[in-house]
LOKE-934151 format. One record per residue (C-alpha): residue in three letters; chain; residue number from 1; y, z, x. Coordinates in pm, whole numbers, plus 50000, padded with zeros to 5 digits. Each point is the difference from the previous one (the first is absolute). Layout:
N
('ala'; 'A'; NUM; (Y; Z; X))
...
END
This chain:
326
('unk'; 'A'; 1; (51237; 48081; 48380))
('unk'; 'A'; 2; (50236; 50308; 50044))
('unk'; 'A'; 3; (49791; 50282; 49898))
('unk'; 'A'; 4; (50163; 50372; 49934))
('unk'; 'A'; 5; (49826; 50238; 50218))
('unk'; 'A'; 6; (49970; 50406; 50062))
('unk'; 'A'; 7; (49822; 50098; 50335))
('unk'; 'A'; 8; (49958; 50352; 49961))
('unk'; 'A'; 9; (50013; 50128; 50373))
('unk'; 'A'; 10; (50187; 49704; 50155))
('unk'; 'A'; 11; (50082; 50124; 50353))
('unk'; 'A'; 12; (49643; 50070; 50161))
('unk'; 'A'; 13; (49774; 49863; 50257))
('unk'; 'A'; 14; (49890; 49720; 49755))
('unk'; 'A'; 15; (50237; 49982; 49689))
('unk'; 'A'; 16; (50307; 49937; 50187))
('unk'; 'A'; 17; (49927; 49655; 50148))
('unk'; 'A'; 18; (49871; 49926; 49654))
('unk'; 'A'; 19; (50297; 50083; 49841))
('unk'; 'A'; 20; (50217; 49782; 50255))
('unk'; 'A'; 21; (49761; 49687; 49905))
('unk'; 'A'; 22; (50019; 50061; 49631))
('unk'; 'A'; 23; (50388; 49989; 50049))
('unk'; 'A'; 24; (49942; 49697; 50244))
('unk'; 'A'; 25; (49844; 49853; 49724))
('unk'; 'A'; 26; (50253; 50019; 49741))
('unk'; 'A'; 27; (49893; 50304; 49839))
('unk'; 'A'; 28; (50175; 50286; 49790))
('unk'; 'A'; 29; (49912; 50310; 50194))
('unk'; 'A'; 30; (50029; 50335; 49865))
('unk'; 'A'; 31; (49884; 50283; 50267))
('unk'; 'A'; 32; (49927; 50360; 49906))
('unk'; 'A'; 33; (49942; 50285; 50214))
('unk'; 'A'; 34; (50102; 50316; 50105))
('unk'; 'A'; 35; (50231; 49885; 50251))
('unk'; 'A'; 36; (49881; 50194; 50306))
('unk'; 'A'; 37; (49940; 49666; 50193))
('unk'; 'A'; 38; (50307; 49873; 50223))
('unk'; 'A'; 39; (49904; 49616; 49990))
('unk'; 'A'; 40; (50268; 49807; 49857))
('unk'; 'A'; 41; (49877; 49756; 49714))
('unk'; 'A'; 42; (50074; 49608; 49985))
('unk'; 'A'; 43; (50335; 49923; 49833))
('unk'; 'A'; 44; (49974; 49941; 49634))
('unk'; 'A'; 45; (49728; 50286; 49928))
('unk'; 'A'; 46; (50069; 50247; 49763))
('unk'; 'A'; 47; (49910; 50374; 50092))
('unk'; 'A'; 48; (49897; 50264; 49774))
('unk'; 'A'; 49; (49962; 50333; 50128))
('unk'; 'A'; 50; (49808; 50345; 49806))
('unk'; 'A'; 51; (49666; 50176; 49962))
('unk'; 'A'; 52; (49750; 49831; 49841))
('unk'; 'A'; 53; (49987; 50280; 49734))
('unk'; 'A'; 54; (50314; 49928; 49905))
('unk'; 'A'; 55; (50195; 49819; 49759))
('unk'; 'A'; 56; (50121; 49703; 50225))
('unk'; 'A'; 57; (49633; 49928; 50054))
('unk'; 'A'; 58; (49901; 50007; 49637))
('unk'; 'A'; 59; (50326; 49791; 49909))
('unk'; 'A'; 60; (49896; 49695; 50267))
('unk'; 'A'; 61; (49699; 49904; 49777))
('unk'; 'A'; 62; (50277; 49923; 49740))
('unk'; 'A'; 63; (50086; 49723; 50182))
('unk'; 'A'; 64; (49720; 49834; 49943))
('unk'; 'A'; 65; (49973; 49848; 50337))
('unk'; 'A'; 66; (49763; 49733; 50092))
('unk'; 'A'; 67; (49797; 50126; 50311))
('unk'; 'A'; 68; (49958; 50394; 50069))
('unk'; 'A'; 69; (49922; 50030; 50376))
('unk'; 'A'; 70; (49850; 50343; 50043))
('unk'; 'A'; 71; (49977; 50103; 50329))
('unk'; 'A'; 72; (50009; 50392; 50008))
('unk'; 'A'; 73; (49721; 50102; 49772))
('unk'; 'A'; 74; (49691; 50155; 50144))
('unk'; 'A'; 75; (49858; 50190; 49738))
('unk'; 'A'; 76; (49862; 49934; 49665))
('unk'; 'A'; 77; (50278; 50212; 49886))
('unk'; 'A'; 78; (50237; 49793; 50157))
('unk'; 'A'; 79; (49886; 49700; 49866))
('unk'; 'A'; 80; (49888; 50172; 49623))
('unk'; 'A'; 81; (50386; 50058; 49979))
('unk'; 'A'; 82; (50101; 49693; 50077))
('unk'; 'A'; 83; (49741; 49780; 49738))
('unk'; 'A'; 84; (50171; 50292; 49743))
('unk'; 'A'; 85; (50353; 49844; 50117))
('unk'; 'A'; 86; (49995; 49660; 50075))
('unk'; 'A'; 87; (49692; 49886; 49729))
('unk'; 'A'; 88; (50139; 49730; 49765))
('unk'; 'A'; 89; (50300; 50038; 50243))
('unk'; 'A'; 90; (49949; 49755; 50272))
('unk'; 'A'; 91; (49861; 49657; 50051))
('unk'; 'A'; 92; (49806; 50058; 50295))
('unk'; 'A'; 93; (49916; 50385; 50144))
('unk'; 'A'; 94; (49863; 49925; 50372))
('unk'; 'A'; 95; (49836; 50364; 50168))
('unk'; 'A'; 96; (49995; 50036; 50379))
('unk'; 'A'; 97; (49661; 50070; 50093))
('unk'; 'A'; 98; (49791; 50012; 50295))
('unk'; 'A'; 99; (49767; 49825; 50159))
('unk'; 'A'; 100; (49813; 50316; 50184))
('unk'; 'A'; 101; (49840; 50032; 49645))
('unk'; 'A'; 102; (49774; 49722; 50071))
('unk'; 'A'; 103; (49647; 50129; 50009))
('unk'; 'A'; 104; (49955; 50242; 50344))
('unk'; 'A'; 105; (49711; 49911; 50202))
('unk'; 'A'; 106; (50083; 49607; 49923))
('unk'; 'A'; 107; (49711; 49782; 49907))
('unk'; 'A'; 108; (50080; 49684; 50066))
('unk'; 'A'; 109; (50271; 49896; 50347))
('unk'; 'A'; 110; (50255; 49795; 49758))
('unk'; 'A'; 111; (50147; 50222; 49716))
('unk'; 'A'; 112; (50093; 49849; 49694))
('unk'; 'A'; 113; (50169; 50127; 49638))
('unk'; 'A'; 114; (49623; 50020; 49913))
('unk'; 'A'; 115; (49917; 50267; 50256))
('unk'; 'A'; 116; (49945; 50277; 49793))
('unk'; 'A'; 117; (50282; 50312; 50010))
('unk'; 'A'; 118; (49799; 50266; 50132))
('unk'; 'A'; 119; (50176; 50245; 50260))
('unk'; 'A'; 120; (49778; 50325; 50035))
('unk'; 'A'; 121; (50222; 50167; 50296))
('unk'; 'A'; 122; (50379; 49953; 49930))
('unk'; 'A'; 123; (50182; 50202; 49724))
('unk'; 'A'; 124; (50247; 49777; 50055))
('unk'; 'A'; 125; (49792; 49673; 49909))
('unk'; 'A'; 126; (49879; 50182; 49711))
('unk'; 'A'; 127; (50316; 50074; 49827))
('unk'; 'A'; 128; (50099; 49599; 50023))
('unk'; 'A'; 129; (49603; 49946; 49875))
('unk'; 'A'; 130; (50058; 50244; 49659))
('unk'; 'A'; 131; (50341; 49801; 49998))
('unk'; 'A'; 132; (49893; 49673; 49957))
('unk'; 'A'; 133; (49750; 50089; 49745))
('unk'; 'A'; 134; (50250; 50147; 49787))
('unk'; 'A'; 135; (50155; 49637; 50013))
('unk'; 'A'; 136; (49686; 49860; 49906))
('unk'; 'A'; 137; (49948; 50215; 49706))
('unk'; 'A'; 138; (50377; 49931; 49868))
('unk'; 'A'; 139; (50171; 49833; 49712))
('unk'; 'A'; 140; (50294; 49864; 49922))
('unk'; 'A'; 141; (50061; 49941; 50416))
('unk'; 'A'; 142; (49967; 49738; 50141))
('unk'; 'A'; 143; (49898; 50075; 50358))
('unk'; 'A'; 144; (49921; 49904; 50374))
('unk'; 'A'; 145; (49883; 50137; 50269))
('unk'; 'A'; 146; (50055; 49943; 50365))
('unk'; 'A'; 147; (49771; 50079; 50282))
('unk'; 'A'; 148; (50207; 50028; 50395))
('unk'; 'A'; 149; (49831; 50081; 50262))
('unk'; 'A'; 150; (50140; 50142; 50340))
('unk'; 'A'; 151; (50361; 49887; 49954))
('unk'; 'A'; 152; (50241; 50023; 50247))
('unk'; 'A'; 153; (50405; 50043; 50031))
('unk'; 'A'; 154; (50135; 50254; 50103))
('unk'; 'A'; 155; (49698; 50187; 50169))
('unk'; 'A'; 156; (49722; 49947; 50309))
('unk'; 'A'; 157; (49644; 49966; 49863))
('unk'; 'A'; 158; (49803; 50275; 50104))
('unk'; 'A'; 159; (49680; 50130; 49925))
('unk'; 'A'; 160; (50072; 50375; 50029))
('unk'; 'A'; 161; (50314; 50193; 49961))
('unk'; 'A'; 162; (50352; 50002; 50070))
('unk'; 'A'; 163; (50103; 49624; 50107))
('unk'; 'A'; 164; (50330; 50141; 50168))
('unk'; 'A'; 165; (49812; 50232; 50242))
('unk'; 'A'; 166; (49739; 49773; 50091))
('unk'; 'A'; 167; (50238; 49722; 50096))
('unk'; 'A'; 168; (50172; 50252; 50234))
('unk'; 'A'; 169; (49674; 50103; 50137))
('unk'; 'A'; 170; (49947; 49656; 50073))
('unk'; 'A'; 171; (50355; 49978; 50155))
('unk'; 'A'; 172; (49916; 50325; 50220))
('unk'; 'A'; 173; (49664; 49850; 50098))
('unk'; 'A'; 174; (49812; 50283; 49812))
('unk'; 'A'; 175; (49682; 49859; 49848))
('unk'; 'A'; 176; (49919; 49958; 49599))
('unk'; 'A'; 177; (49744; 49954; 49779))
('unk'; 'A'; 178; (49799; 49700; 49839))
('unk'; 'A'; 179; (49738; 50124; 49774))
('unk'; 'A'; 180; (49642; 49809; 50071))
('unk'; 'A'; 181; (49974; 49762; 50283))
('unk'; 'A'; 182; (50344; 49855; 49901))
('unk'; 'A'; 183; (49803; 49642; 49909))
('unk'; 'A'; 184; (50049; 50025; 49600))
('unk'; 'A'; 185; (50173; 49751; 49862))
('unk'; 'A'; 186; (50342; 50103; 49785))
('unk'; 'A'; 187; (50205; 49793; 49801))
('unk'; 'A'; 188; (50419; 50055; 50054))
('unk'; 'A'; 189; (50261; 49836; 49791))
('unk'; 'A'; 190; (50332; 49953; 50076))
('unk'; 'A'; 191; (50211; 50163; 49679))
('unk'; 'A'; 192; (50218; 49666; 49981))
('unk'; 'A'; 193; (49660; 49791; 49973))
('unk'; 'A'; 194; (49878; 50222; 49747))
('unk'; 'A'; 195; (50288; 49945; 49776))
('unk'; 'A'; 196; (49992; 49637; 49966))
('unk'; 'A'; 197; (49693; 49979; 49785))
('unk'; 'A'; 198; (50078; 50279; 49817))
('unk'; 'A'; 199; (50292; 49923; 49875))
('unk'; 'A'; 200; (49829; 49667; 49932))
('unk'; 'A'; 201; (49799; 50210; 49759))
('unk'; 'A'; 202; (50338; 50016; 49779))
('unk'; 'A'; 203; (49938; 49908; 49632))
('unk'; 'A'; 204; (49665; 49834; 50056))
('unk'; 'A'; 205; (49849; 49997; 49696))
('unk'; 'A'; 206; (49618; 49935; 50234))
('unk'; 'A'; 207; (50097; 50366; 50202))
('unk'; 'A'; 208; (49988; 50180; 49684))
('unk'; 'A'; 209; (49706; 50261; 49888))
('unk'; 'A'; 210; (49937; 49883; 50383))
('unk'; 'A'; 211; (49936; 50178; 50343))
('unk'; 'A'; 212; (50116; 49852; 50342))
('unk'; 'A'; 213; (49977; 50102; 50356))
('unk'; 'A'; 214; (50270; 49899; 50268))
('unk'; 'A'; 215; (49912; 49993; 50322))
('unk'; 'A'; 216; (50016; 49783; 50354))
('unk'; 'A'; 217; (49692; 49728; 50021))
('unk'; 'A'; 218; (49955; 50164; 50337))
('unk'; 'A'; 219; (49915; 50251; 50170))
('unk'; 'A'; 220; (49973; 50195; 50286))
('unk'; 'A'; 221; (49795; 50278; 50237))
('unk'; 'A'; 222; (50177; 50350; 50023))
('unk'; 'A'; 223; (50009; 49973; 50367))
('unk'; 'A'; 224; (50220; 49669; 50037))
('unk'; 'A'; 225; (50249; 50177; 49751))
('unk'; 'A'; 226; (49998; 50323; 50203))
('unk'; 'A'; 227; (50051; 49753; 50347))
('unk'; 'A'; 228; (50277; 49762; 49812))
('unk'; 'A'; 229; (50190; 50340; 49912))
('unk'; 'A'; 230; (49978; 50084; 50327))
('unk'; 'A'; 231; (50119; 49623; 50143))
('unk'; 'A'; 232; (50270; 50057; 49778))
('unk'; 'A'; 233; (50102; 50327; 50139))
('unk'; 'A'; 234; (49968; 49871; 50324))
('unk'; 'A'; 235; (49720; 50223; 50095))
('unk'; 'A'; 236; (49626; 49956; 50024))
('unk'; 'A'; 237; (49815; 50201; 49699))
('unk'; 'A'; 238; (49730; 50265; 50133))
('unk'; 'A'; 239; (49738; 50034; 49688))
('unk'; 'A'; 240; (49754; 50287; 50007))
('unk'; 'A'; 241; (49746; 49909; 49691))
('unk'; 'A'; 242; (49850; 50221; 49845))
('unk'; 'A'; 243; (49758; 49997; 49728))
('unk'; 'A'; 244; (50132; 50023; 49653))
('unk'; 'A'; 245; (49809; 50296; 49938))
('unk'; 'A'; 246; (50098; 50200; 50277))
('unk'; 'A'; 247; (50328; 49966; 49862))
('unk'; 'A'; 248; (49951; 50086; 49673))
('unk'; 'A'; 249; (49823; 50306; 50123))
('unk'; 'A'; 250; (50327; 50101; 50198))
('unk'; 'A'; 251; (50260; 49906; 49734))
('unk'; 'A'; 252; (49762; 49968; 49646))
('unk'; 'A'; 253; (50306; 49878; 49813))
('unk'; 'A'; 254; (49975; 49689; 50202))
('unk'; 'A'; 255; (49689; 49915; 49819))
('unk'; 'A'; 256; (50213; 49832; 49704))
('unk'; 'A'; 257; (50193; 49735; 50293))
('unk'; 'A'; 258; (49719; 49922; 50182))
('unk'; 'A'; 259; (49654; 50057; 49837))
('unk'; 'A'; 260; (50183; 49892; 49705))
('unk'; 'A'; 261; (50198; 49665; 50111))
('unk'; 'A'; 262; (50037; 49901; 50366))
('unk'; 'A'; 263; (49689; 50117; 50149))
('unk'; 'A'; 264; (49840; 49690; 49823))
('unk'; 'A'; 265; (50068; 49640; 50043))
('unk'; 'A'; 266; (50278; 49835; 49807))
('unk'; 'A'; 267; (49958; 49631; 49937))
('unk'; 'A'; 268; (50144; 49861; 49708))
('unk'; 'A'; 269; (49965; 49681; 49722))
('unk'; 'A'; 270; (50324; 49904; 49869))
('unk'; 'A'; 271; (49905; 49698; 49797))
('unk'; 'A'; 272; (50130; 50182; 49654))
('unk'; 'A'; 273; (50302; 50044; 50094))
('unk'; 'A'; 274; (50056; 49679; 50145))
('unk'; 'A'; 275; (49897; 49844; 49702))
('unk'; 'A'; 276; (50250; 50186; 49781))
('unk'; 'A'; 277; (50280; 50094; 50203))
('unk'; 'A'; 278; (49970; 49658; 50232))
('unk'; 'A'; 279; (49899; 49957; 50350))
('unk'; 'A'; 280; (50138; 50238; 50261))
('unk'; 'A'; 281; (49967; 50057; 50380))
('unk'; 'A'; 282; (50041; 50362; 50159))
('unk'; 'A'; 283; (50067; 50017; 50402))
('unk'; 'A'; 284; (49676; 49971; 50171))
('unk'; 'A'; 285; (50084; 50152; 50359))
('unk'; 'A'; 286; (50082; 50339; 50086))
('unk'; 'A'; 287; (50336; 49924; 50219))
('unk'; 'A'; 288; (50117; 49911; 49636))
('unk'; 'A'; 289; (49865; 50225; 49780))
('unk'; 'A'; 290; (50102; 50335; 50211))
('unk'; 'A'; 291; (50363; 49858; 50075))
('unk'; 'A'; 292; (50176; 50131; 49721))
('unk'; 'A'; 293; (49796; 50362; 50054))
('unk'; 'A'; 294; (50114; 49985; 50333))
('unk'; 'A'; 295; (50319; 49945; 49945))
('unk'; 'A'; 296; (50071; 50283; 49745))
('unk'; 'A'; 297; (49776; 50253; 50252))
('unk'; 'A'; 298; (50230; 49922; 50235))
('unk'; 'A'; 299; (50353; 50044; 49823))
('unk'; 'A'; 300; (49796; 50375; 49851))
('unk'; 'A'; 301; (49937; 50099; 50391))
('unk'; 'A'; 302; (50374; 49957; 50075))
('unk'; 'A'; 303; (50122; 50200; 49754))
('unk'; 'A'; 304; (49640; 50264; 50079))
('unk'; 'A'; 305; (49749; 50027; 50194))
('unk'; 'A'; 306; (49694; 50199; 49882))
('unk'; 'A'; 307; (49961; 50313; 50112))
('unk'; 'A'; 308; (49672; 50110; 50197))
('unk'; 'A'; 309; (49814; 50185; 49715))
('unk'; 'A'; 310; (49647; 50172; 49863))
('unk'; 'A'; 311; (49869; 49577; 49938))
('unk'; 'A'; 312; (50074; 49940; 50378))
('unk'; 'A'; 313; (49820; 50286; 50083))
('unk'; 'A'; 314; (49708; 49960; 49762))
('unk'; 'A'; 315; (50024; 49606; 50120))
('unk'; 'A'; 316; (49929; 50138; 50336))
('unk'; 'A'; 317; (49768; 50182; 49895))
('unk'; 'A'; 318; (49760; 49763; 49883))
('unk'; 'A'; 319; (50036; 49731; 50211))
('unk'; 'A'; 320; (49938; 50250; 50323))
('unk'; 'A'; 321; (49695; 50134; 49783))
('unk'; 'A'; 322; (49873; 49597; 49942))
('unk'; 'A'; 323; (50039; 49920; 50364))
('unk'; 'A'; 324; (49815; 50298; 50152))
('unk'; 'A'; 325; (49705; 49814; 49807))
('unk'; 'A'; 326; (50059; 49748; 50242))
END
């Protein structure tokens, strides 16, 4: 069934692939944004460009279309404005959340939609948190909300800081950072994996009033992702770990990334979605999974190389600090 569909974003790390499946799946896709991204979108796809204060905003609710893909609110503001513009507008209103708002420290090894939403350290995590609860508390909407994890496309998973500048610290056989003893487990999915069940969510009248999470079925320790990024780079990764802790106490803004999300293991249940959206596989090795990364870090580096800066030296910094500790 051809469904007429608005992805509000459209050209990011996750909406884009989801916006070429919805089109590969015989789709009417609408895109809005503010046109600052350079990707070019599937044939077919209309695009709509303006502020989201403005009146070509307002005026797409008119169209009454019949899935609202929001993937660029991350405040209850945000999302306040759009249940005021789309309620009794839209079939289905589907928010982007996050699934660093599951409850931080995790009680049980296998996280589920039942895991409660509790995120004490990230602002960030918050925000999506007060968001979703606005949903809940809504009428006249008819809403869902989806939980990715790490998702990856267009940039290297790291744990800390700029993923540019660590890959060409890697490259110059400088060492970075894992935070802990690099043996957590972390879940990455591939953007283009990610999209098939969610656009399987489409018009499902069993995803409505309904939250889902997204993710790989595997996972895998921060230090084989830090050594296959360095395979792929043809070099051999040198971590320094240091305690999560220690970092924060050096950069206390990094308290929200890692005390907050990947300093804890990531191992997630997708049975929910399966059962709604239908069974889907995501890439299970790293080779696979860091290809496409790879392959955009290394089309960025041609065109510019990061410049040695105050992170390299403040990378330097700690690691030489961590290994006089011997």
């Amino acid at each position: 069934m051809s469904l007429r569909v608005l992805f509000v974003g459209g050209t990011g790390q996750i909406s884009y692939p989801c916006v070429e499946r919805a089109v590969a799946q015989g789709h009417q896709v609408t895109v809005f944004n503010r046109g600052k991204r350079v990707d070019t979108l599937p044939a077919g796809v209309t695009s709509v460009q303006g502020d989201f204060n403005g009146t070509e905003y307002a005026d797409l609710a008119k169209q009454n279309f019949d899935v609202v893909a929001q993937f660029i609110a991350f405040t209850p503001d945000q999302v306040q404005r759009d249940i005021d513009t789309f309620r009794g507008h839209c079939g289905q209103y589907i928010f982007i959340s996050s699934a660093s708002v599951y409850e931080k420290p995790a009680r049980h090894y296998v996280i589920t939609e039942e895991t409660p939403a509790i995120n004490p350290y990230w602002r960030y995590s918050q925000d999506k948190i007060a968001c979703e609860n606005l949903l809940k508390g809504a009428e006249g909407l008819n809403w869902t909300i989806v939980r990715p994890s790490h998702t990856v496309r267009t940039g290297l998973p790291i744990m800390i800081g700029d993923a540019d500048v660590m890959a060409r610290r890697m490259l110059d056989g400088e060492p970075t950072i894992v935070a802990g003893d690099g043996h957590t487990p972390w879940t990455l999915t591939r953007s283009s994996d990610f999209a098939v069940p969610f656009v399987g969510l489409f018009g499902k009248a069993a995803s409505l009033g309904e939250i889902f999470h997204i993710t790989n079925d595997r996972a895998h320790i921060w230090d084989d992702i830090q050594m296959a990024i360095g395979r792929a780079l043809g070099v051999e990764a040198k971590i320094v770990h240091v305690p999560t802790d220690t970092l924060v106490r050096y950069i206390p803004d990094w308290v929200g990334p890692l005390t907050g999300d990947k300093a804890w293991s990531a191992i997630f249940d997708n049975s929910k979605v399966k059962k709604v959206a239908g069974d889907f596989t995501c890439a299970p090795d790293l080779e696979t999974i860091l290809e496409e990364p790879i392959r955009h870090l290394k089309q960025r580096l041609a065109t510019k190389r990061p410049d040695r800066g105050d992170f390299d030296a403040l990378v330097d910094r700690i690691c030489r600090e961590q290994s006089a500790l011997g």
